[in-house]
C-alpha positions as CSV (number, residue, x, y, z in Angstrom):
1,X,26.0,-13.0,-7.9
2,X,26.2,-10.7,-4.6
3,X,29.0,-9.2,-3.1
4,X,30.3,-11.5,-0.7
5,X,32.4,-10.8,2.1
6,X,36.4,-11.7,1.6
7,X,36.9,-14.4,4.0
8,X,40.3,-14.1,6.1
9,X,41.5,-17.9,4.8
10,X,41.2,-20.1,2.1
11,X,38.3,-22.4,1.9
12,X,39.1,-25.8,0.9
13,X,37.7,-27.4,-1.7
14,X,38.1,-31.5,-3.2
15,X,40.8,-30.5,-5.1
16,X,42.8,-28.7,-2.1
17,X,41.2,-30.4,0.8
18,X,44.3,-32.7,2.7
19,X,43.6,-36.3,1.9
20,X,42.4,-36.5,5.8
21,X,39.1,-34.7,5.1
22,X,38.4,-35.3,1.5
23,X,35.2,-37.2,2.8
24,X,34.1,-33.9,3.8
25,X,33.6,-32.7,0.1
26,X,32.5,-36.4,-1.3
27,X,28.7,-35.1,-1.3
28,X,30.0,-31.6,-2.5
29,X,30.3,-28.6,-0.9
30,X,30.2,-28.8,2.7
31,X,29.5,-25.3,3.4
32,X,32.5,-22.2,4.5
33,X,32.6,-24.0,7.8
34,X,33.4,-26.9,7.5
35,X,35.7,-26.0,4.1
36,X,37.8,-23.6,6.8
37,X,37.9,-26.7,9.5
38,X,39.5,-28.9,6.6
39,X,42.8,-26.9,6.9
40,X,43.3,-28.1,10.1
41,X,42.1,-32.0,9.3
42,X,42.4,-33.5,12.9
43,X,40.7,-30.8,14.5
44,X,38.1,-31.0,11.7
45,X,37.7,-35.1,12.3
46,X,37.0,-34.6,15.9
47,X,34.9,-30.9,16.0
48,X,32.7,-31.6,13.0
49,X,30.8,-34.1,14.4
50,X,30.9,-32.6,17.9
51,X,29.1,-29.7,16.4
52,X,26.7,-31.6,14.3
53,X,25.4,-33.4,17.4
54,X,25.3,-30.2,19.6
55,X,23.2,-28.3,17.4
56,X,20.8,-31.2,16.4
57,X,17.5,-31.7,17.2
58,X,18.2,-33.8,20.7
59,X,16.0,-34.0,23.1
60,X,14.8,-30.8,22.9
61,X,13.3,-30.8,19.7
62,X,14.5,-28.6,16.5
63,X,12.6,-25.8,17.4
64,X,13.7,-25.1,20.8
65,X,17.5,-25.5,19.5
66,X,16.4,-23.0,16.4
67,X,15.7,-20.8,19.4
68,X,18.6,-21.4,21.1
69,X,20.9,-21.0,17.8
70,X,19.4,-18.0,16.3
71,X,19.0,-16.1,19.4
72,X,22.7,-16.5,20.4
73,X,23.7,-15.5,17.1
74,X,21.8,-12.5,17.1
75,X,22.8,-12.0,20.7
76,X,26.8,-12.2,19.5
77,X,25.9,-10.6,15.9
78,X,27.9,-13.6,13.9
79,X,26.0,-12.6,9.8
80,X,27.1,-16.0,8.4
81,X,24.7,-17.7,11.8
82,X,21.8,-15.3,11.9
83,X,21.1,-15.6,7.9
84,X,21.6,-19.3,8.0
85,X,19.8,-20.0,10.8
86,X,16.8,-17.7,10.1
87,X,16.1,-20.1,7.3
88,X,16.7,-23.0,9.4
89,X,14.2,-21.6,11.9
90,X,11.5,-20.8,9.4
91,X,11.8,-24.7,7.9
92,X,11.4,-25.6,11.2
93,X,8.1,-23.6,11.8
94,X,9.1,-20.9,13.3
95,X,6.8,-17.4,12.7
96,X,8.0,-14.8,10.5
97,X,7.3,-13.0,13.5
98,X,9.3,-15.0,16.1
99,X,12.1,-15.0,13.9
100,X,12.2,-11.5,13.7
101,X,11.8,-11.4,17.4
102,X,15.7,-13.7,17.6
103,X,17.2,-11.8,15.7
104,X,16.2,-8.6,17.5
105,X,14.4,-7.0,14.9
106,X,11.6,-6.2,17.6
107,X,11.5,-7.6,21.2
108,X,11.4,-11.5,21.5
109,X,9.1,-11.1,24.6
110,X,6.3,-9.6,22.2
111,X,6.5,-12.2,19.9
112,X,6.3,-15.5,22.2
113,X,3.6,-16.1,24.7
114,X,5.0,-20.2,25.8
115,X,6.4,-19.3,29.3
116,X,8.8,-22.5,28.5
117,X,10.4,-20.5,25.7
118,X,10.2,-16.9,27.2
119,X,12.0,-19.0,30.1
120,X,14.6,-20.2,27.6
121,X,15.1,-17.0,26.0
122,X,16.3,-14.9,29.1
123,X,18.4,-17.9,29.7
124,X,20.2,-17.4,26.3
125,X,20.4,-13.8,26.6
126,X,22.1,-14.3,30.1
127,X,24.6,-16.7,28.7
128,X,25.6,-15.4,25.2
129,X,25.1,-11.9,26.5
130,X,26.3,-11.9,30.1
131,X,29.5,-12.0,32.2
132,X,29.4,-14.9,35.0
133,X,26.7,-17.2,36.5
134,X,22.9,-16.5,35.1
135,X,20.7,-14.6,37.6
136,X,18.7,-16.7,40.2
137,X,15.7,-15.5,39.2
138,X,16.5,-16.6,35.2
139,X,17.9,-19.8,36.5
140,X,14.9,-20.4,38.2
141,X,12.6,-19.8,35.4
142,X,14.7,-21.8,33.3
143,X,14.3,-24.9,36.0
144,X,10.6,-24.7,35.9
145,X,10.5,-25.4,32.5
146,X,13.5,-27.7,31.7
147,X,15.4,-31.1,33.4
148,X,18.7,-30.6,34.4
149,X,20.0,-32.8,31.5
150,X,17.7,-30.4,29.1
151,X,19.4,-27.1,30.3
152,X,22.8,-28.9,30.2
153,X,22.0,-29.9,26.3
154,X,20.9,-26.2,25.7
155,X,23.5,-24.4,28.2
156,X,26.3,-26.5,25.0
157,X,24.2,-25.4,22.4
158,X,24.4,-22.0,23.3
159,X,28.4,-22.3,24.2
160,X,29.5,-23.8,21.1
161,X,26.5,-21.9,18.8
162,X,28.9,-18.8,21.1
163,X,32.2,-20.7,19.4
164,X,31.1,-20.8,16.3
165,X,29.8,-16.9,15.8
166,X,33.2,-16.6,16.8
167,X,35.0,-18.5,14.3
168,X,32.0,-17.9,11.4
169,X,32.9,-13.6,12.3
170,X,36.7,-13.2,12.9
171,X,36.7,-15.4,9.5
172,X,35.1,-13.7,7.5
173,X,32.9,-16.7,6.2
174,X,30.1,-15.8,3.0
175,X,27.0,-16.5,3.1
176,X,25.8,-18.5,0.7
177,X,24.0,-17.0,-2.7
178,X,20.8,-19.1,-2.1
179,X,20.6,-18.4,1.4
180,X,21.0,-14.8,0.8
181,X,18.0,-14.7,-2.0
182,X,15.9,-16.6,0.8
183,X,16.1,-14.1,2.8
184,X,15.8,-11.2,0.3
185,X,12.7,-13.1,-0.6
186,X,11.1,-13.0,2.8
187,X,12.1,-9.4,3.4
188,X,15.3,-10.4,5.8
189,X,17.9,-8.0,6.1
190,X,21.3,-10.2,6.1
191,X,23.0,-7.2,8.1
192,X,21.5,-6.3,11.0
């Protein structure tokens, strides 16, 4: 068993989850974030599935919203996101490589060649690592390669994945033990 950071509240479990939530827990352990959600239950019925459809697949694809997701994590430097999500993005097919390149191990622009995603990945940066409106010339990058209704989906993805460093940092939330040998196996620091 690792050291694991204290979290700052209690995560809820079956037998102190509110009788609102205790759904969440039916298939076992739902995970540090959506334990912490279940101590506020009618936030948690109405964000839960909110974030479960903004950082699915849509019409995107997985691996362009693995982009999105690891690369504003690393970008805001939430641990709990880039370890979990560095997993996420290898099962999704993502390169050792690339994923080193998110999470800003070396420089994403060496590691990815698609103008699409090089497109996409100085959009995120502006976003989750700017102040104001993205740059014309990122923006228009970014139209060349995606619909409107794509950079909306993505432009949420990285806003809430933005909410959720947040929440997953100033909480203190643990990564999990198998997570943490994944990465250990594949030579992935958890602390960047």
């Amino acid at each position: 068993m690792r050291n694991k950071p204290v979290t700052q509240v209690e995560l809820l479990d079956p037998t102190t989850a509110p009788l609102l939530v205790e759904d969440l827990f039916a298939g076992g352990d739902p995970g540090p974030i959506a334990a912490a959600f279940a101590q506020v239950p009618e936030l948690a019925l109405v964000a839960l599935p909110f974030l479960g459809a903004s950082l699915g697949a849509g019409s995107t694809g997985a691996r362009v919203k693995e982009l999105a997701i690891l690369r504003t994590s690393a970008v805001l430097a939430c641990r709990y996101c880039v370890a979990a999500h560095t997993t996420v993005a290898l099962d999704v097919g993502l390169t050792d490589a690339e994923v080193r390149g998110l999470r800003g191990e070396v420089q994403w622009a060496d590691e990815f060649d698609d103008p699409a995603e090089l497109a996409l990945l100085a959009w995120i940066d502006e976003v989750a690592g700017g102040r104001g409106a993205v740059s014309a010339a990122v923006t228009e990058a970014a139209k060349a390669h995606f619909e409107d209704y794509e950079l909306v989906e993505l432009t949420n993805t990285i806003g809430v994945t933005m909410l959720l460093n947040r929440f997953c940092s100033a909480l203190k939330l643990p990564v999990g033990d198998d997570t943490l040998a994944r990465l250990a196996s594949g030579g992935f620091e958890v602390d960047l």
